[in-house]
C-alpha positions in Angstrom: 33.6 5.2 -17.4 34.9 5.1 -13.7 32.9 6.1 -10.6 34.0 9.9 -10.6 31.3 10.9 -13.3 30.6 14.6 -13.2 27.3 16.0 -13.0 25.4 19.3 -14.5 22.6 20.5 -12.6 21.4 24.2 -13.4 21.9 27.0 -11.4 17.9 27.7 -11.4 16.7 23.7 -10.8 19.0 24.5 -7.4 17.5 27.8 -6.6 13.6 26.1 -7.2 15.0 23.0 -4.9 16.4 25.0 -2.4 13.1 27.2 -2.2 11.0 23.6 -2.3 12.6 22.8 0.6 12.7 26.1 2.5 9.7 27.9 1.5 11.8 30.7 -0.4 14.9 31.3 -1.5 18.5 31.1 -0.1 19.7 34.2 1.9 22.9 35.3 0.7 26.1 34.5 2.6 24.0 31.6 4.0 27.4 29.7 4.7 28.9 26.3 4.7 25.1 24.2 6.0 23.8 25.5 2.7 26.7 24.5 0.3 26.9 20.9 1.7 22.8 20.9 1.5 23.0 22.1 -2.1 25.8 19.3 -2.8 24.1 17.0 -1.3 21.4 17.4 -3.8 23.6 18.0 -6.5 24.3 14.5 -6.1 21.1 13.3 -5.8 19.5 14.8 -9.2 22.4 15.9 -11.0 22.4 15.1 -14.3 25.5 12.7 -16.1 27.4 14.2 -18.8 27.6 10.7 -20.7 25.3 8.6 -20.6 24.6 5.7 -18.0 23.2 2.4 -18.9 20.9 0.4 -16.6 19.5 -3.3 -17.2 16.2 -3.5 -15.3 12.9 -6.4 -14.7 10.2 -4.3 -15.4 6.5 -5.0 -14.5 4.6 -4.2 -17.4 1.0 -2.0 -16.2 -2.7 -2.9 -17.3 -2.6 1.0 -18.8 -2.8 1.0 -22.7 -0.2 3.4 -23.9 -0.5 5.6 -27.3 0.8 4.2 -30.8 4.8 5.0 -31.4 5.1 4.9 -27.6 6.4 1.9 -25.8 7.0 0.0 -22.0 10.8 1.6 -22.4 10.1 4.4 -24.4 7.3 6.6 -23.0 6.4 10.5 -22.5 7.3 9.3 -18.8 11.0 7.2 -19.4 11.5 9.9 -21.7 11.1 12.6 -19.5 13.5 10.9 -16.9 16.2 10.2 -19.2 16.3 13.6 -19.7 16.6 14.3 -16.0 19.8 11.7 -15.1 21.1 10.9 -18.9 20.3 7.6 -17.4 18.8 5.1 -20.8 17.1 2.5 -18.9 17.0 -0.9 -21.4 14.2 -3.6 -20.1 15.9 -7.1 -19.6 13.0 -8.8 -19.2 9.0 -7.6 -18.6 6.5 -9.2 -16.9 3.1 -8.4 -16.4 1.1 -8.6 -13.0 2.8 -9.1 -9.5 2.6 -12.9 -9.9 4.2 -13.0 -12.9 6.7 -10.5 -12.2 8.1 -12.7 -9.2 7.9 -15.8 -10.7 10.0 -13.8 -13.1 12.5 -12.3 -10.9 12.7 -15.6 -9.1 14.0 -17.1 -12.1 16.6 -14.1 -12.3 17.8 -15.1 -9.1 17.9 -18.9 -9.6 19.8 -18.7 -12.9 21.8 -16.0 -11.2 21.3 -13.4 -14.9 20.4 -10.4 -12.4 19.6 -7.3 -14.3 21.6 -4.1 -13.0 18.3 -3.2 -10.9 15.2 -4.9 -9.9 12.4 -4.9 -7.3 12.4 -8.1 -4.9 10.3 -9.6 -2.3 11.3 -9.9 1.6 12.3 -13.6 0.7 14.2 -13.0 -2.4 16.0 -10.4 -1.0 17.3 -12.5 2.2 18.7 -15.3 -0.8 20.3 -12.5 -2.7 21.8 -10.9 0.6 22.8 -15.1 1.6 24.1 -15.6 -1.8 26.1 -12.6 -2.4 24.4 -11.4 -5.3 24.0 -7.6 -4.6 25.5 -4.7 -3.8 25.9 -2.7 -0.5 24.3 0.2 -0.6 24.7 1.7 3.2 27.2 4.3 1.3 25.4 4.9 -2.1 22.4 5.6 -0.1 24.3 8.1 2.5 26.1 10.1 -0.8 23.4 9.9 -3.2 19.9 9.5 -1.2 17.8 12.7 -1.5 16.8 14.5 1.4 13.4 13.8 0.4 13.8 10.3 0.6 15.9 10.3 3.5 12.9 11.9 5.9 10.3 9.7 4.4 12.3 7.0 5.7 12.7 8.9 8.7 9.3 8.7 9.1 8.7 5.4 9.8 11.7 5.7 13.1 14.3 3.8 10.7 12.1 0.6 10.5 12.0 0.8 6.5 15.6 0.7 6.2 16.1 -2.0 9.0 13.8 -4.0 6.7 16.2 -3.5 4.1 19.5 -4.2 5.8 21.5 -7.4 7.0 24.2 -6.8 10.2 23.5 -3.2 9.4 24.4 -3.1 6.1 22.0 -1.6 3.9 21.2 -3.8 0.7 17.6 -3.0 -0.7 16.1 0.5 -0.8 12.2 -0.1 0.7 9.0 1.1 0.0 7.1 2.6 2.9 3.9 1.4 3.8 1.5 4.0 4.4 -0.3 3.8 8.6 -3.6 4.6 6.6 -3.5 1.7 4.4 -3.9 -1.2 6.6 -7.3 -0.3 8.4 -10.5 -1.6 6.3 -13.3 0.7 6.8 -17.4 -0.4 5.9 -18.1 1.5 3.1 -22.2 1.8 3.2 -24.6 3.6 0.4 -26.1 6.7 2.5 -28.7 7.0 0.5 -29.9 3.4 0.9 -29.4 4.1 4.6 -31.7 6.7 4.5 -34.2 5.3 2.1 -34.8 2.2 5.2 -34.3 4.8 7.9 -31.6 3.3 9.8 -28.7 5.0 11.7 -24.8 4.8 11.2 -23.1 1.0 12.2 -21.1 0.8 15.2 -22.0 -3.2 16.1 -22.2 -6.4 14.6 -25.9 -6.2 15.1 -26.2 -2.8 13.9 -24.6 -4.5 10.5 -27.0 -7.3 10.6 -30.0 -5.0 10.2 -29.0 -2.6 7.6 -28.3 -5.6 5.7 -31.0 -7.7 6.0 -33.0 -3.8 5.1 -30.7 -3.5 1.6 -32.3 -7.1 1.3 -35.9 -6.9 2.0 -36.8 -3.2 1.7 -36.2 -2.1 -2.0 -33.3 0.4 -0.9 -32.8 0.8 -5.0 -36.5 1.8 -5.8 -36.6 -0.1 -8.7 -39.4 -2.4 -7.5 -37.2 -5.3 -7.6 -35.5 -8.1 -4.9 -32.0 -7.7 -6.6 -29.8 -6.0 -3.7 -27.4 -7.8 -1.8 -26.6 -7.6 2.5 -22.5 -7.2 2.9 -20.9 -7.9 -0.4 -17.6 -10.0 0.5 -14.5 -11.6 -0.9 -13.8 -15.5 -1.6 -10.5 -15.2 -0.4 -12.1 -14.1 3.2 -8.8 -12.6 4.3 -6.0 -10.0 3.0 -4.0 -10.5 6.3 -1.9 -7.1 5.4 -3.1 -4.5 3.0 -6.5 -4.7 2.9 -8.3 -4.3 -0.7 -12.0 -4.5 -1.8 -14.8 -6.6 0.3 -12.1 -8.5 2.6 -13.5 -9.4 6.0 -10.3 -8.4 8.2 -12.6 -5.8 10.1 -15.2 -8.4 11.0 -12.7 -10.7 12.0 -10.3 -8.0 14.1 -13.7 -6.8 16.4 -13.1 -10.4 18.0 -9.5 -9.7 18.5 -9.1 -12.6 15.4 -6.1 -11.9 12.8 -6.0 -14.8 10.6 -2.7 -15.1 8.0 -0.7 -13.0 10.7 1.8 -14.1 13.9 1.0 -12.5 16.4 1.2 -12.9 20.8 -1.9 -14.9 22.8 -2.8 -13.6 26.3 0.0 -16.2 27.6 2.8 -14.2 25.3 3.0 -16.9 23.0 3.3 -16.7 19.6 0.8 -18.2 17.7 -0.7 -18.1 13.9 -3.8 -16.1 14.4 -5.9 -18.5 11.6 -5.8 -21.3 14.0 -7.1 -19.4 17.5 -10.3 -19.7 19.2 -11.0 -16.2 18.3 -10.6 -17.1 14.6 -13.4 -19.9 14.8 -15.3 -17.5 16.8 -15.6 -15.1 13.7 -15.7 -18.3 11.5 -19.5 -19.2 12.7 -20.6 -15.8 12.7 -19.9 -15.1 9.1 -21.2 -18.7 8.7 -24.4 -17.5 10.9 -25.3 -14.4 8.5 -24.2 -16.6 5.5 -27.3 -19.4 6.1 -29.3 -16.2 6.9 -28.3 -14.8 3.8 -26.8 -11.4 4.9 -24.1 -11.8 2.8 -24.2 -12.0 -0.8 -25.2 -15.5 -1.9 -23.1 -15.7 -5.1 -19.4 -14.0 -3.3 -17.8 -16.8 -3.8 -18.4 -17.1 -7.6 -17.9 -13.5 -8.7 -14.6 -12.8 -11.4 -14.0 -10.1 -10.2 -15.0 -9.0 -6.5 -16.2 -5.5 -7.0 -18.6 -6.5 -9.4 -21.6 -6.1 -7.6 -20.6 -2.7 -6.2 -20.2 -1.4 -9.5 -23.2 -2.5 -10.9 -25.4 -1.2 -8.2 -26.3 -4.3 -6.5 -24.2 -3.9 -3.3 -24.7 -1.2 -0.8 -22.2 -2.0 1.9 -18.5 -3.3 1.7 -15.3 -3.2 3.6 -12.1 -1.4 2.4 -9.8 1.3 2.9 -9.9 4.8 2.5 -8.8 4.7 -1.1 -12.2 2.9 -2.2 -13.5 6.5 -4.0 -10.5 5.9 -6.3 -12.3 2.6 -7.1 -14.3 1.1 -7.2 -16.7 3.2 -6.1 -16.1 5.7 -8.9 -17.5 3.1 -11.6 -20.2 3.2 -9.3 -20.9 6.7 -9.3 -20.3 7.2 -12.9 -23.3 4.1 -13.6 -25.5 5.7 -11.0 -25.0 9.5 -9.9 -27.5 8.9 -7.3 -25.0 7.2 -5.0 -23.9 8.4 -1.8 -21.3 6.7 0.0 -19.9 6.9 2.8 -17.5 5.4 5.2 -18.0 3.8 9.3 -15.4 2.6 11.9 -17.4 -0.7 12.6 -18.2 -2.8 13.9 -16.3 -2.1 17.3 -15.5 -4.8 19.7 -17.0 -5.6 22.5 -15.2 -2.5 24.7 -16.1 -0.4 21.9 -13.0 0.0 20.9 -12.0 0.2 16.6 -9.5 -2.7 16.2 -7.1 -3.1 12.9 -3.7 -5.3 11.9 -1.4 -3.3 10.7 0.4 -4.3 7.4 4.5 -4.5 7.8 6.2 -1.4 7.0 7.7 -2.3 4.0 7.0 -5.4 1.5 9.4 -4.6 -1.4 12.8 -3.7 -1.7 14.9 -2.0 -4.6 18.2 -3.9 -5.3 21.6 -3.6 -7.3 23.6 -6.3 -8.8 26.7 -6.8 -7.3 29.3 -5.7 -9.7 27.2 -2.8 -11.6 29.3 -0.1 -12.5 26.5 2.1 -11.1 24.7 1.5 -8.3 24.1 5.5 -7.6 22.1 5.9 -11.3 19.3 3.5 -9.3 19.1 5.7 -6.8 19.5 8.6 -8.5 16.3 7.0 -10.4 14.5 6.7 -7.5 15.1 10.3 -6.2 13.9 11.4 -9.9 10.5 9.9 -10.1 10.2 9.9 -5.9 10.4 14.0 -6.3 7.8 13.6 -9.4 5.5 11.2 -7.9 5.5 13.7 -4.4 4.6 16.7 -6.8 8.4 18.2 -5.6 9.8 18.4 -9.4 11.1 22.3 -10.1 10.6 21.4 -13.7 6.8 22.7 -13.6 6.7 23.1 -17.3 7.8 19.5 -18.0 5.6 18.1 -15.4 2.4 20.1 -16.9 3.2 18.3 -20.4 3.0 14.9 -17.7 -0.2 16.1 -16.6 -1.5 16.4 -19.3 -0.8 13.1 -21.0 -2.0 11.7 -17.8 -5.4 13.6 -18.2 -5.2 12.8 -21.8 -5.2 8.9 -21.4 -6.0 8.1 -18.2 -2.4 6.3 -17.2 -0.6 8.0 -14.1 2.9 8.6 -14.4 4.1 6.2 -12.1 2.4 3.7 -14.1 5.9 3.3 -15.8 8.5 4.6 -13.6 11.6 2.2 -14.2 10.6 0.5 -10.5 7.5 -0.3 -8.8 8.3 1.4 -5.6 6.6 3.9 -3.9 7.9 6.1 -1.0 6.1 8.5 1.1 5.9 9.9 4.4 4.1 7.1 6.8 1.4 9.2 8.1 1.2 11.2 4.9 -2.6 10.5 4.4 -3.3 12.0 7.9 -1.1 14.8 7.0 -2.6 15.7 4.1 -6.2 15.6 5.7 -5.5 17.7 8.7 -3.7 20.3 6.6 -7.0 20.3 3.9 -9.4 21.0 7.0 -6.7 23.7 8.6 -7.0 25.2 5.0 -10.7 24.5 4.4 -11.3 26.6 7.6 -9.6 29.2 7.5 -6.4 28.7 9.9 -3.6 28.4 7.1 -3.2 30.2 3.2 -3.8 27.2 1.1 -0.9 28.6 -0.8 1.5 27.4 2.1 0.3 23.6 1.3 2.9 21.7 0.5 2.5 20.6 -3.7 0.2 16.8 -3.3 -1.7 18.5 -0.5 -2.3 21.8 -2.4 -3.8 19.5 -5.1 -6.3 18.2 -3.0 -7.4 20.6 -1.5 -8.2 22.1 -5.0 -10.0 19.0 -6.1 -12.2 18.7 -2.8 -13.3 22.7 -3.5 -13.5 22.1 -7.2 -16.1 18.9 -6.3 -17.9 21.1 -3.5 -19.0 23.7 -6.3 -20.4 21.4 -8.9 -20.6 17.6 -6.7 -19.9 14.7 -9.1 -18.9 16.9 -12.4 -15.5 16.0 -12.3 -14.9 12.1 -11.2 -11.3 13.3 -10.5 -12.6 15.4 -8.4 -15.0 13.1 -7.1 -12.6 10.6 -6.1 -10.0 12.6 -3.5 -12.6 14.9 -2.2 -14.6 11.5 -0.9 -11.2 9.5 -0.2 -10.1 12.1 1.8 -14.1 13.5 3.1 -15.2 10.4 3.9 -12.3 7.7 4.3 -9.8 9.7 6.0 -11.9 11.9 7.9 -13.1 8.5 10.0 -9.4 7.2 10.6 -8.5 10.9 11.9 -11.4 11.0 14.0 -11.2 7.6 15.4 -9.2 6.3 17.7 -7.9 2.8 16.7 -6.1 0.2 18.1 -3.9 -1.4 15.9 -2.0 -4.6 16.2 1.3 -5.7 14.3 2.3 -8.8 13.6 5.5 -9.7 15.2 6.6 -11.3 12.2 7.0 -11.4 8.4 8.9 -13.9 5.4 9.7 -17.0 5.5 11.4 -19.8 7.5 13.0 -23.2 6.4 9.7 -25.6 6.8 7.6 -22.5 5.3 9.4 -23.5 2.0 8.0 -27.2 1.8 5.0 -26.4 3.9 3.5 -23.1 3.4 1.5 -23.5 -0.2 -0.2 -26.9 1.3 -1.4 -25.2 4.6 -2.5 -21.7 2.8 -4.5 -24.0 0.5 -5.9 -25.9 3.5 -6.5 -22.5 5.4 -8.3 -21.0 2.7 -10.4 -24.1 2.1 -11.2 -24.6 5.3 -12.5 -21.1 5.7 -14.8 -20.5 2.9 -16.4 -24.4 3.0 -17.2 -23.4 6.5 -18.9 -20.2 5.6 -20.5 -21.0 3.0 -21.9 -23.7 4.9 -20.4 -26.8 2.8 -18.1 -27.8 6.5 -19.9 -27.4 10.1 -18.2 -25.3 11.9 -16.3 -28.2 14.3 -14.6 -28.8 11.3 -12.1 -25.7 12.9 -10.7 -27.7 15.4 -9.7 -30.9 12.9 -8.4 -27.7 10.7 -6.2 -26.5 13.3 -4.8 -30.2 14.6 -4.6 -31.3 10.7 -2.5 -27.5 10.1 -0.3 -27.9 12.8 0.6 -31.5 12.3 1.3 -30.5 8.6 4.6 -28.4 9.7 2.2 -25.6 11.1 4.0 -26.6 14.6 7.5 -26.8 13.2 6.8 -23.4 11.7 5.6 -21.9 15.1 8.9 -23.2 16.7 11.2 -21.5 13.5 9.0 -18.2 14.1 9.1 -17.9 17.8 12.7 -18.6 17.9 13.6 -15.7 15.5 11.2 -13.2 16.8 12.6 -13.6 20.5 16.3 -13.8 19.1 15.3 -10.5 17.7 13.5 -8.8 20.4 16.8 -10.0 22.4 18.9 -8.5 20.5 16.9 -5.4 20.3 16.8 -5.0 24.1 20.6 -5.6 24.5 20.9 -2.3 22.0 18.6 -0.4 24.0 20.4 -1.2 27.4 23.7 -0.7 25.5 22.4 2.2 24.4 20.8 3.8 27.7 
């Protein structure tokens, strides 16, 4: 079967698409802009007469499915074969992100690609060196969907960039969303209450609520069981932040361990090995030995454990922290009240985050495959599901309902693990609610994922806590997003992300030392000098040949970079 494959889309999918993206339907006599729109997306979602098959790596989810259904065969994979004609066959599964690299890794090595797969920044700069996948800059252009297309947009054409080599385009990217980076401290209200103390702004305002959740009963159960700051024994996320990291204590000193950033001089330095970094260092070691933090951090399986089971009343993450863990929270103890602070500020008041890089995973095609639109035909299919865009209501309301039905979410088994959106979408969606909430818009002119929020925040207003679905976006969105649209932020970026040629030998040896280094200190096992014969030890261990590799790439870049934009002006 050659490229030229025809493709059936009905008449009324177009008519629902065009009034998706218009608001209503087509005037008649439109003209030629709406016949090359409506080819356009003809060729994104239309449908294959014969059918197309596609090789993937899967990663296999944590979500149980029911008996008779399978990883490849699924109300989901079902429901999107119907869609393209596309049968989707699973080379190889892995489960977990770890395993899944190591996995694709060995793909690449042995060079047995699968037709599609989702790589790392490093494996996709060997496939790109070693010829191994296929261009996409035109597949994209012909088949992309015009969703797609302006959530890349979004992020001023730094997702693609990612993705492409002499500008070339050679892995589809996911989009990292702006409200994702920022870890917010996430504090039981009603505990604050209980010991009378007001919101957190400062380190010192932190100090006290803590050392209140210790002393003062803030449970009422007549018992010394509550923990200070509940915290993480990796100390550090250094991108996307998760549960009970301490980025956010660590930023308000202008410290950003694991990232590369610029010093006052315009140097570019590793941010685990500044001043600022030991700095942070001695005060978490400080409230350690004073026991602010939770004594037993480092030895928990699982970090959210003490959240869950009541014994933590203050944590950092983002704003998704409603979605969990703090709904097994709620569910053990419908008392709980949580709520969400920009703290602590630095020391000019100001709310200071590192930003995670735009994009961390890319979608790519092995070089030869008959087919490299089906994958992004794939992509536009579950991309339009995922964003709640789908004309198809009644199939997606039999989706729905399995999803309600056994708790897994659809894109628990799209064929990829790669999700798009718009960069500020979480903003968006919160501004739109409270335009809504009071008044300004018709809720009905809500775009589909925003409409359903909004229904969920009023459905958890009338009866609070009935509905944990509920629960969870009206507080995400209530509480979490409310303080990163209400706060201003200053938000730095590392200047660079991968790998270089002494990272390869090097890197495992000084992340292990780093990470070492870091906890023994807090947790009181290293004095705190022990920073400086760190710092010497890491950068005579390749951490100085590494500096050199990064620093020459990132001003070859920003040279380059400034050549376009004189060429261009």
């Amino acid at each position: 079967m050659n490229r030229a494959v025809k493709y059936v889309l009905p008449a009324v999918a177009l008519v629902c698409l065009a009034a998706c993206r218009e608001g209503n339907a087509p005037a008649a006599g439109s003209g030629g802009t709406d016949t090359r729109a409506t080819q356009a997306e003809s060729a994104a979602y239309g449908r294959y007469e014969e059918p197309v098959v596609m090789r993937i790596g899967f990663k296999v989810p944590d979500s149980r499915l029911n008996t008779g259904d399978s990883n490849d065969n699924n109300p989901i994979s079902r429901y999107l074969e119907s869609l393209t004609n596309i049968k989707v066959i699973h080379s190889w599964e892995a489960k977990g992100e770890e395993a899944f690299t190591q996995k694709a890794q060995l793909a690449i090595d042995s060079n047995d690609l699968p037709d599609a797969m989702v790589v790392d920044r490093d494996q996709l700069k060997k496939l790109i060196d070693s010829d191994m996948i296929a261009d996409l800059t035109e597949t994209y252009k012909e088949y992309g969907s015009e969703l797609i297309k302006d959530m890349y947009d979004s992020t001023q054409g730094e997702a693609p960039q990612d993705g492409m080599r002499n500008g070339r385009l050679y892995g589809l990217p996911n989009v990292a969303i702006h409200a994702d980076s920022p870890s917010l401290l996430w504090v039981r209200q009603d505990w604050l209450d209980r010991v009378e103390l007001p919101a957190p702004r400062t380190f010192e305002d932190i100090e006290a609520i803590a050392k209140a959740f210790i002393e003062q009963d803030p449970d009422g159960n007549g018992k010394r069981d509550t923990v200070g700051l509940s915290a993480y024994n990796n100390i550090v996320y250094g991108t996307k932040p998760h549960v009970n990291g301490l980025d956010t204590l660590f930023s308000a000193l202008h410290a950003f361990p694991t990232n590369w950033i610029r010093d006052s001089r315009g140097n570019i330095v590793y941010g685990s090995i500044t001043p600022e970094a030991k700095e942070a260092l001695g005060k978490l070691a400080d409230w350690y030995k004073r026991g602010l933090i939770d004594p037993d951090f480092a030895l928990y399986k699982e970090t959210q454990e003490p959240i869950i089971s009541g014994k933590a009343g203050m944590f950092f993450g983002p704003w998704w922290m409603p979605y969990y863990p703090l709904s097994e929270a709620v569910a053990l103890d419908t008392r709980a009240e949580w709520r969400a602070f920009a703290a602590p500020l630095d020391a000019s008041g100001k709310f200071v985050t590192h930003m995670a890089p735009v994009t961390d995973r890319y979608l790519v095609v092995r070089k030869g495959y008959e087919h490299p639109e089906a994958v992004v035909k794939l992509l536009n299919a579950f991309t339009r599901l995922e964003r709640r865009r789908d004309p198809n209501l009644e199939a997606v309301r039999s989706l729905d309902d399995f999803s309600a039905q056994t708790g897994i979410q659809p894109r628990a088994y799209y064929p990829f693990d790669l999700l798009i959106d718009y960069t500020d979408a979480i903003e968006k969606h919160y501004a739109d609610m409270q335009q809504a909430l009071h008044g300004k818009i018709d809720p009905d002119a809500l775009d589909p994922d925003t409409h359903l929020l909004y229904d969920l925040w009023l459905a958890d207003e009338e009866q609070p806590k009935k509905n944990l679905e509920g629960w969870k976006a009206a507080n995400a969105y209530k509480y979490g997003v409310s303080v990163l649209s209400t706060t201003p932020i200053e938000r730095v970026r590392s200047v660079f992300y991968g790998s270089t040629m002494h990272m390869r030998s090097h890197w495992p040896e000084l992340q292990k030392l780093e990470s070492e280094t870091f906890l023994n200190i807090i947790v009181g096992d290293s004095p705190l000098s022990d920073f400086d014969l760190f710092a010497a030890k890491w950068k005579s261990l390749g951490g100085d040949a590494i500096t050199q590799e990064v620093a020459q790439i990132v001003n070859s870049r920003d040279a380059g970079r400034q050549e376009s934009e004189s060429a261009g002006t």
